[in-house]
N, C-alpha and C positions, 0 to 999 in steps of 0.2 A: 433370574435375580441378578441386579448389578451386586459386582464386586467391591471391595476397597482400592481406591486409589492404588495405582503404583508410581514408583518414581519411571520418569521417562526417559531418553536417549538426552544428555547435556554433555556433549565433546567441546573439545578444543577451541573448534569454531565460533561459538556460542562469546569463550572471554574474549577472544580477536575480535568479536562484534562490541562490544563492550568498550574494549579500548579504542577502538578508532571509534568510536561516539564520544565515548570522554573527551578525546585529542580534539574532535570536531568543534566541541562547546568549549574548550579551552580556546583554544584560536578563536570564536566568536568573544571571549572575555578579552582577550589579548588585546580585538579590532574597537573593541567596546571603550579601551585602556587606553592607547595610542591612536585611533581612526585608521589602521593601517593592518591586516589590510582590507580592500574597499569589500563589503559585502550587498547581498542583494535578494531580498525578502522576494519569495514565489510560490507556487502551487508544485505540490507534488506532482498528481496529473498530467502528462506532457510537457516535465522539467525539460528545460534547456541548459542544463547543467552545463555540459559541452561550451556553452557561450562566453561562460562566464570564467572560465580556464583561459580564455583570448588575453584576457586584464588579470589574471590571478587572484581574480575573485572569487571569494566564498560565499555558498546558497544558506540562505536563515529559512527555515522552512516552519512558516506558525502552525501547522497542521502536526508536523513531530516537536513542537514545544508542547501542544494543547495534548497531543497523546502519551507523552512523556510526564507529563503529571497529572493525569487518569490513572496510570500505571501506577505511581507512584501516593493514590489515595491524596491527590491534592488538587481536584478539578473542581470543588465544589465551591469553595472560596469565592475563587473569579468568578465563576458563573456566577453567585451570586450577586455579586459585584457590578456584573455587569447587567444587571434585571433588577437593580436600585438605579442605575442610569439611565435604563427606559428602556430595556433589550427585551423582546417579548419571550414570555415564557417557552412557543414551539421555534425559535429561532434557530438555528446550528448552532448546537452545544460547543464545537470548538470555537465558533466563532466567539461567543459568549468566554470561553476558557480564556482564549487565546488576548480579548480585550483586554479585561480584569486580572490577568495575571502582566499584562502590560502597565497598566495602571497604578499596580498594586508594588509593582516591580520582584513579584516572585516569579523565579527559573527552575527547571529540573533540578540544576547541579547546584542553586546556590551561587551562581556567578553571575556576570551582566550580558542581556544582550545589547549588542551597538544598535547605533541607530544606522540605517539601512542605507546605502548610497544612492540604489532605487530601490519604489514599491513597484515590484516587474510582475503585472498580474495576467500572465499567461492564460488568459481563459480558455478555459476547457469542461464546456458540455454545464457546469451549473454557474448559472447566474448568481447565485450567493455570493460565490468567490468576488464579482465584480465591488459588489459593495462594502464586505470584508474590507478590502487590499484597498479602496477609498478611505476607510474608516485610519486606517494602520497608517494610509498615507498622511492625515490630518492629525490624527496624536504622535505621531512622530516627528512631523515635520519634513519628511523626507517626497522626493517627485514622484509621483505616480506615472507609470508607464501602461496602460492596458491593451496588450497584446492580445487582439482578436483572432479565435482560431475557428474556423464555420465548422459545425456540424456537419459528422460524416454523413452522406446520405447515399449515399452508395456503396457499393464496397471495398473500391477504391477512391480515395480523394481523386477531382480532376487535375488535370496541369494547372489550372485556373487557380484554384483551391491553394497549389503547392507557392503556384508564384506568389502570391496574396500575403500567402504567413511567410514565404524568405522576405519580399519587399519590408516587411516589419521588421523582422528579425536584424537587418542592414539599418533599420532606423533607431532599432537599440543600444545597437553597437555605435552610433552616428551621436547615441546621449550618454553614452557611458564614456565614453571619449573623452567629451565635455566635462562631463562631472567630474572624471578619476584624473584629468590632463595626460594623460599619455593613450598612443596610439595601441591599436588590436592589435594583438600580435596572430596574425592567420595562420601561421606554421604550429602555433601552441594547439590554438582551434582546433587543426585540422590531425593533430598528433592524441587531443581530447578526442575525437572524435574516432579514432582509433583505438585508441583501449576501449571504448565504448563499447566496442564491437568486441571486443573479446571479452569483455568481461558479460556481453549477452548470451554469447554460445556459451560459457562456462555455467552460467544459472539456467539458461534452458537446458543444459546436461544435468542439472540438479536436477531440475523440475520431473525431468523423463524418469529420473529415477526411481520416484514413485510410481510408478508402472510397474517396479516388481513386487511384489509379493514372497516377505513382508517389503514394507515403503522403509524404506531408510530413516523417514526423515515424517514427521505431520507439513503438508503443504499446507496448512493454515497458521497452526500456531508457532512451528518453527521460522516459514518461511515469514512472518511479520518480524521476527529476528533479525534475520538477513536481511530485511528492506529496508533497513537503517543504512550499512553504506551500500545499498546498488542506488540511494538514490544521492548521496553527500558524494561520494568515491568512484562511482561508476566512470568518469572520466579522465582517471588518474590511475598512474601507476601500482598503487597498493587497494585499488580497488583488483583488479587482476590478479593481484598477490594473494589478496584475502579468499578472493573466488576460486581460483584456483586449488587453496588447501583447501577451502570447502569441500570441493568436488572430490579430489583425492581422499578425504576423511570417510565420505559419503560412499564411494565408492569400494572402501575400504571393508564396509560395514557390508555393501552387497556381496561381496565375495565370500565374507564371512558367513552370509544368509542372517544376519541380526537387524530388526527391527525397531521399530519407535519401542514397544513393550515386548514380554519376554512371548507373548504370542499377540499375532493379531486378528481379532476377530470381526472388526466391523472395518468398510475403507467407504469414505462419505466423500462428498462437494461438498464444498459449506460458499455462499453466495452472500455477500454482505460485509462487513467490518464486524468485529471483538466488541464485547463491550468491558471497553478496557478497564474502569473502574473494576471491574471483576474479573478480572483475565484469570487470574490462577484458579480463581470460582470454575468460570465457565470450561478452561481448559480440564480442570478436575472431572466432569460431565462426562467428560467424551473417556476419559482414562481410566473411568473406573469400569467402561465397557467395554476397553482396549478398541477404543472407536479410533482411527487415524485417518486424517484427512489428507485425500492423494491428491487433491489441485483443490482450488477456491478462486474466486472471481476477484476478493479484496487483493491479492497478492499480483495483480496486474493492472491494478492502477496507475502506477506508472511506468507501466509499460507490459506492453502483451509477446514477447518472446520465444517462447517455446513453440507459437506454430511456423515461424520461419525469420519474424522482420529481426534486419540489423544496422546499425549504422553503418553510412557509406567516408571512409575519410577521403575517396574522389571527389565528391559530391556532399561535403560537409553540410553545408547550409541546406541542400534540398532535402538532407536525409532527417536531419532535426524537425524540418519541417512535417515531412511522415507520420516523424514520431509523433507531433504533438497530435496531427491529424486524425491518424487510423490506428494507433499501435499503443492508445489505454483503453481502456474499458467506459470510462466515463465520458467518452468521445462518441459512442458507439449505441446505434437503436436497438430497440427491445430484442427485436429479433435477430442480431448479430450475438446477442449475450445468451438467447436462448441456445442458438449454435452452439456458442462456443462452452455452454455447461454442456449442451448434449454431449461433444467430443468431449469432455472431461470423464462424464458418465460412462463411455462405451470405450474408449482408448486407455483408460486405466482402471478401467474394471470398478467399475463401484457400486455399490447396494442401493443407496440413496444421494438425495439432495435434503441439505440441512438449508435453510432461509433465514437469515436473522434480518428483522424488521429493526431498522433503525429511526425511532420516533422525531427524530430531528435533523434526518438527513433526509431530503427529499428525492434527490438526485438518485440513492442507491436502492430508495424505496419503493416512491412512486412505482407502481402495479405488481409488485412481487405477488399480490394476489395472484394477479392473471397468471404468473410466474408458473405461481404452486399446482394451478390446474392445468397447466398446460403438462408439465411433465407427471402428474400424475394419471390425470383422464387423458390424455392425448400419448403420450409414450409409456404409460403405465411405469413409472419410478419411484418408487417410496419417498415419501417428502417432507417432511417438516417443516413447521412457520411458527417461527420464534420472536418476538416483540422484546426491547428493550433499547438501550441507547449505546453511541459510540463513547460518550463521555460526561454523562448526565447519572451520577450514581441511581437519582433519588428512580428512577424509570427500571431499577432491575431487582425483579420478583422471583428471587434465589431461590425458593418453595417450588413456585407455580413451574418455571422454567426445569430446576432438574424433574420434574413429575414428566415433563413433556417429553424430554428427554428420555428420560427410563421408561415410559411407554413406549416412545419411535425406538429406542433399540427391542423390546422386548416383541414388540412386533417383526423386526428384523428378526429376532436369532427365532420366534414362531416360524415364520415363513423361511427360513433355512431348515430346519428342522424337520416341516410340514414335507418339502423337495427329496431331503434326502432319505424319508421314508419311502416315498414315491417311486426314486430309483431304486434302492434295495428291493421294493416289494414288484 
C-alpha cells in the first residue's frame, strides 16, 4: 500500500537557487528599464552561455519563463491566448505559453522582460525551436540569428561538424558587435569558459552522488532546482560558488548516510520533462512511495556531464561547439539515449524506468513507445509510460496517473518481495 506523503530533503541549496533566479529576473527588469545591459533570447539546449560573457551579456531564456509560470499555475492564460491567434491546439505548449504571455505582457516575477538584442536561435535537434525564435523575432522587433548545429550522427561529431558551428559562432559574435558597438572581449570568453568547466565537474560530482544508497538528493525533482543557474551562471563566477556549496551540502548528507526520505525504497530513471503545472502533484507520487530518482534524461538537456565532457578554456570556441553538438540529449539519436538510460539503470542501481509522454513535445516523445519495449522486452526493466504535458494543465489526469503509478510501484515492492523470499528460502 502507498503511504502518506513525506516531507522531503529542502537544504540550504534550494534558497541560493532561489536567489540567483530572482537576481537573474531583476537584471533582466533593470535591462528592460535602461537597455543596458545587452541581453540575448536562446535555447536551453546546447546554450552558448560562455559567448555571451565576451559582451556581458545576459541569456533570456523563453523555455524557463514558459516553465516558470507552469510552476507558478499561470500557463494557461497565454496558452490560451495564444490558440485565439491561430496556434494550433497540439503545438509546443511552451511555445504557446511563451507567446501569449509575451503578448499579454505577464512574467514569473511580475517585472519586465527587455526586448532582446538578438533572437540567437541555437538550434538543436527540434525544429519547433526554428519557428518559435522567428515568431519572438517578429513580435519583438529584435534580429534573428539562426545558429545551425547538424545532427549528431555518430558518436563523435566530425572536425567538419565542429568547424561549421565555430565558423558561426565567429559570425555571432561578428553581429553582436554591431549591435551592442563595442568589441569581444576574448580573455572574458575564454575565463567564461573556464568556470564552465568547473562548475561541470562540480554537478557531475552531484550527479555521481546518487549512486549511493540512500541518493542524497531526487536526480529529477531536485536536480530541475539546480538547472536554473547551471544554465544563467554556469559561466560565471557565483555559478562555482553555488556548485560548489551544493556539492559540500550533498556530500555532507552522504557521510551522514541521510536521504531524499527517512528511508528509501524505490530508485527509478525518469525519461522526459515534469509536468510542471502539477509538479508538487506529480512530485507527491513518487514520495509517498519513497520512490527517488537517481538520474533522468530531462536533467541533461543542456548538457550531458557526468559521463566525462567539459569545456576547454584552450580551445574556447571549439569546446562550445561540442557542447552544442554531442553534450545534450536533444542533439542525440534514439539509440544514444537508449545507452545512456541503460548506464543510468546499471551504474546507479535502479529498479525501473519511469517515461513521461509529453503530448506536445514531439522532440522528447516521438517513440518513447519503442523506448518502453526496448527496455522492458529486450533488457527486462520495469517500466512505466505516463502521458501528460510539460505545461498544458488541461492534459493531466491526476486520478488516472497516481493509479499508474501506485500499480508500477506495487508491482516493484511484489517483485522485491517475491526475490527476497527466494533467497531466504
Amino acid at each position: 500500500m502507498a503511504e502518506k506523503p513525506v516531507s522531503e530533503y529542502r537544504g540550504s541549496i534550494h534558497q541560493q537557487q532561489k536567489d540567483l533566479m530572482l537576481d537573474w529576473y531583476q537584471r533582466l527588469d533593470h535591462a528592460a528599464e535602461t537597455g543596458d545591459p545587452p541581453t540575448v533570447s536562446m535555447m536551453i539546449s546546447g546554450n552558448c552561455v560562455e559567448l555571451l560573457e565576451g559582451f556581458g551579456a545576459i541569456p533570456q531564456y523563453p523555455e524557463v519563463n514558459a516553465l516558470q509560470l507552469a510552476i507558478r499555475h499561470q500557463s494557461l492564460e497565454p496558452i490560451l491566448a495564444a490558440e485565439e491567434m491561430g496556434y494550433a491546439g497540439d503545438n509546443c505548449a511552451y511555445v504557446k505559453a511563451d507567446i501569449g504571455c509575451m503578448l499579454k505582457g505577464i512574467t514569473p516575477t511580475g517585472g519586465r522582460l527587455p526586448k532582446p538584442t538578438l533572437v540567437l536561435c541555437n538550434f538543436v535537434g527540434c525544429n519547433t525551436y526554428v519557428k518559435w525564435f522567428e515568431h519572438v523575432s517578429a513580435f519583438t522587433g529584435a534580429p534573428l540569428f539562426v545558429l545551425d548545429v547538424p545532427f549528431l550522427r555518430n558518436d563523435t561529431p566530425s572536425q567538419a561538424d565542429i568547424d561549421y558551428v565555430v565558423r558561426q559562432l565567429k559570425e555571432v559574435v561578428g553581429q553582436m558587435e554591431e549591435l551592442i558597438g563595442r568589441k569581444f572581449d576574448y580573455d572574458r570568453f575564454r575565463q567564461s569558459v573556464a568556470y564552465s568547466s568547473e562548475v561541470e565537474e562540480l554537478w557531475s560530482q552531484i550527479k555521481h552522488l546518487a549512486k549511493n544508497s540512500p541518493s542524497p538528493f531526487d536526480a529529477y525533482f531536485d536536480a530541475i532546482t539546480l538547472m536554473g543557474p547551471l544554465y544563467v551562471y554556469r559561466g560565471k563566477r557565483e555559478g562555482v560558488e553555488f556548485f560548489r556549496a551544493a556539492l559540500n551540502e550533498l556530500q555532507q548528507k552522504v557521510k551522514a548516510g541521510e536521504g531524499v526520505y527517512d528511508q528509501e525504497r524505490f530508485r527509478v530513471v525518469v525519461e522526459g520533462p515534469p509536468p510542471y503545472p502539477y509538479f508538487r502533484t506529480f512530485r507527491d507520487m513518487f514520495a509517498s512511495w519513497k520512490a527517488v530518482a537517481v538520474a533522468s534524461t530531462y536533467s541533461t538537456v543542456g548538457g550531458l556531464w557526468e559521463f566525462g565532457f567539459r569545456h576547454d578554456a584552450k580551445n574556447p570556441f571549439e569546446s562550445v561547439a561540442m557542447h552544442m553538438l554531442a553534450q545534450n540529449v536533444t542533439n542525440r539519436n534514439y539509440l544514444q539515449r537508449y545507452d545512456q538510460i541503460r548506464r543510468y539503470v546499471q551504474e546507479w542501481n535502479a529498479d525501473g524506468v519511469i517515461i513521461h509522454f509529453v503530448k506536445s513535445c514531439r522532440l522528447f516523445s516521438a517513440g518513447q513507445g519503442d523506448m518502453r519495449d526496448y527496455f522492458t522486452k529486450q533488457l527486462g526493466v520495469p517500466t512505466l509510460y505516463i502521458e501528460s504535458d510539460l505545461e498544458d494543465p488541461r492534459y493531466f489526469a491526476e486520478a488516472q496517473t497516481k493509479n499508474r503509478i501506485d500499480a508500477f510501484f506495487e508491482s516493484l515492492e511484489h517483485a522485491k518481495r517475491t526475490a527476497a523470499h527466494a533467497v531466504s528460502a
